[in-house]
C-alpha positions in Angstrom: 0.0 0.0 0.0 0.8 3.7 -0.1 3.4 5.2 2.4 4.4 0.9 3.2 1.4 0.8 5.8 1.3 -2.8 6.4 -1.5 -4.3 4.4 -2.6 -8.3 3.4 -0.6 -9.5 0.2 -3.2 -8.5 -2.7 -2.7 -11.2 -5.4 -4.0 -14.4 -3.0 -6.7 -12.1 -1.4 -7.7 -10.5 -4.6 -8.6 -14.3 -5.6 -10.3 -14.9 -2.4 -14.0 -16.0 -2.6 -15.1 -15.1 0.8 -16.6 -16.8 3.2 -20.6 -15.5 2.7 -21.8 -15.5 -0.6 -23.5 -11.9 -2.0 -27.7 -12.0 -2.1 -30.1 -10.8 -3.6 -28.3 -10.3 -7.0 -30.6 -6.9 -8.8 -32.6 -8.2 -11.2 -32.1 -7.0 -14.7 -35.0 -5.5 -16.4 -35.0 -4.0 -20.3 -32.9 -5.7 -23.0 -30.7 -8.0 -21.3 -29.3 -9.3 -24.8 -28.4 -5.9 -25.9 -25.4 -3.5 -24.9 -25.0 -2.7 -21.2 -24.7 1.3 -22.4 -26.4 2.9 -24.8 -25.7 7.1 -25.1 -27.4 9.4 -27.6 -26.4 12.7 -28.8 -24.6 13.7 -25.1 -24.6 17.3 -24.0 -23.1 18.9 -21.3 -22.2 22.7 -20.7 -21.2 24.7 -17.8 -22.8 28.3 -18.6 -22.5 28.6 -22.4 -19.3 26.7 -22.6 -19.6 22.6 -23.9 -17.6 20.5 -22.2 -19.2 17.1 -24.0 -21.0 17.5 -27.4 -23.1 15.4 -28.9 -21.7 12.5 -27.4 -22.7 8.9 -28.9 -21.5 5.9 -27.0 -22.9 2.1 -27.0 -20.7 -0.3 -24.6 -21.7 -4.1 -25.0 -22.3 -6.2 -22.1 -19.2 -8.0 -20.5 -16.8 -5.6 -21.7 -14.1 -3.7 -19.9 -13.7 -0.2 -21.7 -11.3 2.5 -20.9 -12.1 6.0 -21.2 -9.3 8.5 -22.7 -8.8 11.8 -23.3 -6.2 14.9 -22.1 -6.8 16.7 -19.1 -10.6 18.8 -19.8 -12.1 16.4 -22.6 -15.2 15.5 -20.7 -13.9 12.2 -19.1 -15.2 12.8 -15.6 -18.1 15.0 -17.0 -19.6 11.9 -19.0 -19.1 9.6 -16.2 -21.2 11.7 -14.3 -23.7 13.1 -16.8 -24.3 9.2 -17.5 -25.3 9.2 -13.9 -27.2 12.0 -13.8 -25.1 13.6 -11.2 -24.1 16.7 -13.9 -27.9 17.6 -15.3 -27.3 17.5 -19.4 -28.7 19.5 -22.3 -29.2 17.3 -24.4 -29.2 13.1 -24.9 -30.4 10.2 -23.6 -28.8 7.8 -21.8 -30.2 3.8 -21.5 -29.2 0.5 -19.1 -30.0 -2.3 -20.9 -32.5 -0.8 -23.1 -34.5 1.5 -20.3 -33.7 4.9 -19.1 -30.7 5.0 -15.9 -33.1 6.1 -13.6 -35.2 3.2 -14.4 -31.8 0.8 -13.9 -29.9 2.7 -11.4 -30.3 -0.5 -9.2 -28.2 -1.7 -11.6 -25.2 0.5 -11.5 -22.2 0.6 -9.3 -19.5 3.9 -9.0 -16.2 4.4 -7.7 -15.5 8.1 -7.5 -12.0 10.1 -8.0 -10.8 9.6 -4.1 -10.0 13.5 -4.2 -13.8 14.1 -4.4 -14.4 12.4 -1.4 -13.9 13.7 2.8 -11.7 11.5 4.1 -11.5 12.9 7.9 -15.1 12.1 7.9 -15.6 9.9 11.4 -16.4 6.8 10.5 -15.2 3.3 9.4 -14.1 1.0 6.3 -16.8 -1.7 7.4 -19.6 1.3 7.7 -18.6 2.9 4.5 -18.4 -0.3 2.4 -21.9 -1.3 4.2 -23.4 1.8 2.5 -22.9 -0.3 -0.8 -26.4 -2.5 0.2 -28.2 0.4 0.8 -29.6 0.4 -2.4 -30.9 -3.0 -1.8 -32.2 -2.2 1.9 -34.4 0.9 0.7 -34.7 4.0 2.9 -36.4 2.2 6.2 -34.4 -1.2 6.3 -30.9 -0.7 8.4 -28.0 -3.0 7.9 -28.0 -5.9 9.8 -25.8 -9.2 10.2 -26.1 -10.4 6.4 -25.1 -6.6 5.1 -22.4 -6.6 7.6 -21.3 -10.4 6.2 -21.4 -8.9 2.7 -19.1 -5.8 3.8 -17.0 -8.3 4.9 -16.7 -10.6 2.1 -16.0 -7.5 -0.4 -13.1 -6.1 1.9 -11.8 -9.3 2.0 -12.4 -9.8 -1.9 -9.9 -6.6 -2.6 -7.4 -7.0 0.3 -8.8 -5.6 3.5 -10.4 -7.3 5.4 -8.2 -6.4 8.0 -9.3 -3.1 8.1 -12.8 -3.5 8.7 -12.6 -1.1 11.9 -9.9 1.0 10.7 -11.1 4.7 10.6 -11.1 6.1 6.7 -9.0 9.3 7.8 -6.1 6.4 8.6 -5.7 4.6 5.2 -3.3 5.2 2.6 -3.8 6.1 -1.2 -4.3 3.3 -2.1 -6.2 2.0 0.6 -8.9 4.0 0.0 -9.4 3.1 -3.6 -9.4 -0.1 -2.3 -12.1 0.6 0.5 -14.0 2.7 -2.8 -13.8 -0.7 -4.8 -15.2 -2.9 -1.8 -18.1 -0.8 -1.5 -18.7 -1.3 -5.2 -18.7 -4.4 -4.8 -21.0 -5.1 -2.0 -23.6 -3.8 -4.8 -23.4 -5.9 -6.8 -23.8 -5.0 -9.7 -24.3 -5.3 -13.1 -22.3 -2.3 -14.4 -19.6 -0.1 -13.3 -18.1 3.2 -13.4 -14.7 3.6 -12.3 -13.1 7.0 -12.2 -9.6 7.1 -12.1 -9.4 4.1 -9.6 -5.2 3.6 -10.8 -4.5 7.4 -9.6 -2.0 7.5 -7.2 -1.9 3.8 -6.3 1.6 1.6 -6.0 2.0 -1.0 -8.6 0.8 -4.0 -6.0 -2.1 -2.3 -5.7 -2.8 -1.0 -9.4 -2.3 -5.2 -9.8 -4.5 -6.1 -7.6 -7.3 -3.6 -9.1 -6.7 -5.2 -12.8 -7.0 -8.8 -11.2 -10.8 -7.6 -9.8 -11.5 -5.6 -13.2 -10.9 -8.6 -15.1 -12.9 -10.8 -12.5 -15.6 -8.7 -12.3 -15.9 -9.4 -16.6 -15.2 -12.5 -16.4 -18.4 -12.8 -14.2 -20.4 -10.8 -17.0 -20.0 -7.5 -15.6 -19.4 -4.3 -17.7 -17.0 -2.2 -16.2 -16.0 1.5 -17.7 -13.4 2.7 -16.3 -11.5 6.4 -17.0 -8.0 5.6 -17.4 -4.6 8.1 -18.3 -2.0 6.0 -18.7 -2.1 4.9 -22.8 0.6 2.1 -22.5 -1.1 0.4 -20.4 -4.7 0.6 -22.1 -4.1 -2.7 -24.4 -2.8 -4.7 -21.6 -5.9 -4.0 -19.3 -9.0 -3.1 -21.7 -10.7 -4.9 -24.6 -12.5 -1.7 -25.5 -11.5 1.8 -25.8 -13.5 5.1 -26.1 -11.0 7.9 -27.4 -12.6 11.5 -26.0 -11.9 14.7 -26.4 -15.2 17.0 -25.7 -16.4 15.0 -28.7 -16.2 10.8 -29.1 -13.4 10.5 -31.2 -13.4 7.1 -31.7 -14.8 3.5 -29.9 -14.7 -0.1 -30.3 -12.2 -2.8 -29.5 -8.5 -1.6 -28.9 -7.0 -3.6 -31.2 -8.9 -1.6 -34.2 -9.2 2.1 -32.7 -5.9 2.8 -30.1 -4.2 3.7 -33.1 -1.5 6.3 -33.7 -4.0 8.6 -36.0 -7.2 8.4 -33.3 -4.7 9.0 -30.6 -3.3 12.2 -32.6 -6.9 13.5 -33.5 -8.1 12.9 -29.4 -5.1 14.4 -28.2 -4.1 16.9 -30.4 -1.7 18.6 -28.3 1.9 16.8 -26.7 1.2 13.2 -26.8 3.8 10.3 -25.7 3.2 6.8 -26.6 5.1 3.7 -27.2 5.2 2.0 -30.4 6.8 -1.5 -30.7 9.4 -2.4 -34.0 7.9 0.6 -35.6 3.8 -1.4 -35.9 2.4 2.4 -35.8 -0.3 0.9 -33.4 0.7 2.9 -30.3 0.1 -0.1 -28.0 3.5 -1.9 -27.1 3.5 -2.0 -23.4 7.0 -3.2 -22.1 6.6 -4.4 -18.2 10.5 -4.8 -17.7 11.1 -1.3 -18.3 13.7 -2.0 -21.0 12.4 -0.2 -24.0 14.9 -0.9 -26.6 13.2 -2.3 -28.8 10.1 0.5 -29.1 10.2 3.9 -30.1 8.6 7.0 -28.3 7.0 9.0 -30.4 5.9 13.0 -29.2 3.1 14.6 -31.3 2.9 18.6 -30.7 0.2 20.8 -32.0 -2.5 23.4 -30.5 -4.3 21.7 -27.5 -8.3 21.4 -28.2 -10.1 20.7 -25.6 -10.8 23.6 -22.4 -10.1 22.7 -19.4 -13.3 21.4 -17.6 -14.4 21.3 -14.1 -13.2 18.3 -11.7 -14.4 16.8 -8.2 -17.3 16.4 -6.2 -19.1 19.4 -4.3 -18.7 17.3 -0.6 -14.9 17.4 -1.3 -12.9 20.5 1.0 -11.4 22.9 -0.6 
C-alpha cells in the first residue's frame, strides 16, 4: 500500500471467494441481450461553454472499456452526466435498453478519491456497508447479512483487515481499495470507475486489474477512466478515445491507433510503439524499452479545461 502501511498480500486475497456468498443479486429488467450502455447525442455545458458535445457511446455487455482523453475532454463530466449527477442539455442515456433512472439499481460507482472527505468519522466496514443500501431501501438498516457482505468484499480486494480501521487512517491506495469494496457489496451489473489507478503503488494498481478482469469474467461491464495509454491494451478490450467529442470507440486492437490518438489528443502526446507497428500499444513491463520507439506529437491543444471533483470534497 501507499506510504508501506502494512496491508494483506493483494494477489491471494484478490482471488479470495469469501466466506458468505453476495444476495439478492438486482434483477435486470430491459434488454438484457443488448449493450450494457447505450448514449445518444450527449450534451453537457457549464454556462455557455460545452464541455461534452453530442456525445454517442454504446458499450456491450461484458466488456471492460477505458475512457481516454487529455486533461478537460469531458472524461469525468460523462461519467457523471451518465449518472445524472451533472444535469445535461441534451441526450439520452439507457441501461440495458431502459432509461438510468429506471436501472440505477443496476449500476455501481467508484468516485476520484479526491472528491471524497476523508477525515469524515467513521469506518471501512460502515462505508463499504453503505454499498447494500440500495438494496435495503430507505427504512431497512444493515443488519448481520449486510455486515457479512461488507466483509466478504473487503476481504475480496485485500482488506479485510481493516474493517474497523477509521477512513481518515488509510493510505492512497487504501482508499481506492475501500472505494472498490463498497462497489462491490452492490453488486452490480455495471460499473463506473473513475480514475481508480490514480496515485496507487504498482501492488495495488495489480490487484485492481486482477478484480476488473474478475468482475468481466463474471459478466459484468465495467467502464473505467483511465490516463495511462501504454497500459490501455494490456488492461482493456475496448477503448472510447474522447476529447469533448467521441473521437473514436470499439475494440482496442482496431481504434488505439497512432491517427485516433493524434486526432483525441491533439496537443503533446507520448506513446510507445513496438518495431515501428504504428499501433501505439506496445507496453514493455521490464522497463527496458529498446526495442520500441517513443513517439511526441505537438500541436494546438483542443479541448478547455473542464471542471473536476465532487461538491462534498474540502477545498
Amino acid at each position: 500500500m501507499n506510504k508501506s502501511t502494512p496491508a494483506p498480500t493483494a494477489g491471494a486475497q484478490m482471488a479470495g471467494t469469501g466466506q458468505t456468498a453476495i444476495a439478492n443479486r438486482p434483477t435486470l429488467r430491459g434488454d438484457a441481450a443488448g449493450p450494457a450502455i447505450e448514449v445518444t447525442d450527449l450534451t453537457v455545458a457549464y454556462g455557455e461553454r460545452p464541455v461534452l458535445w453530442d456525445v454517442d457511446l454504446t458499450v456491450p455487455a461484458g466488456t471492460l472499456m477505458a475512457i481516454v482523453g487529455p486533461n478537460g475532454a469531458g472524461k469525468t463530466t460523462l461519467i457523471k452526466a451518465i449518472l445524472g449527477l451533472l444535469p445535461a442539455a441534451a441526450g439520452q442515456v439507457l441501461i440495458y435498453g431502459r432509461p438510468y433512472a429506471e436501472q440505477r439499481h443496476l449500476v455501481g460507482y467508484v468516485p476520484q478519491r479526491g472528491s471524497v472527505d476523508w477525515d469524515f468519522p467513521t469506518s471501512v466496514l460502515d462505508v463499504v456497508t453503505m454499498g447494500r443500501y440500495g438494496a435495503l431501501g430507505w427504512f431497512r438498516r444493515p443488519g448481520r447479512k449486510e455486515r457479512a457482505q461488507a466483509l466478504e468484499a473487503l476481504a475480496k480486494v485485500g482488506m479485510h483487515d481493516y474493517a474497523t480501521r477509521q477512513i481518515s487512517q488509510l493510505s492512497g491506495g487504501q482508499q481506492q481499495r475501500t472505494f472498490l469494496a463498497r462497489a462491490l457489496a452492490q453488486d452490480a451489473q455495471v460499473y463506473f470507475m473513475d480514475e481508480p489507478f490514480q496515485g496507487v503503488d504498482a501492488t495495488t494498481e495489480r490487484a485492481i486489474v486482477t478484480l476488473l478482469k474478475e468482475l468481466r469474467a463474471a459478466g459484468k461491464t465495467v467502464v473505467v477512466v483511465h490516463h495511462d495509454l501504454q497500459t490501455v491494451p494490456e488492461y482493456f478490450d475496448w477503448v472510447t478515445l474522447l476529447n469533448v467529442r467521441r473521437i473514436a470507440g470499439g475494440p482496442v486492437a482496431e481504434v488505439f491507433t497512432e491517427d485516433n490518438l493524434r486526432l483525441t489528443y491533439g496537443g503533446r502526446v507520448g506513446f510507445l510503439t513496438r518495431n515501428g507497428n504504428g499501433h501505439g500499444n506496445g507496453h514493455d513491463n521490464s522497463g527496458d524499452h529498446g526495442n520500441a520507439r517513443h513517439e511526441t506529437v505537438s500541436a494546438a491543444p483542443l479541448a478547455p479545461v473542464a471542471a473536476n471533483g465532487l461538491p462534498e470534497a474540502k477545498p
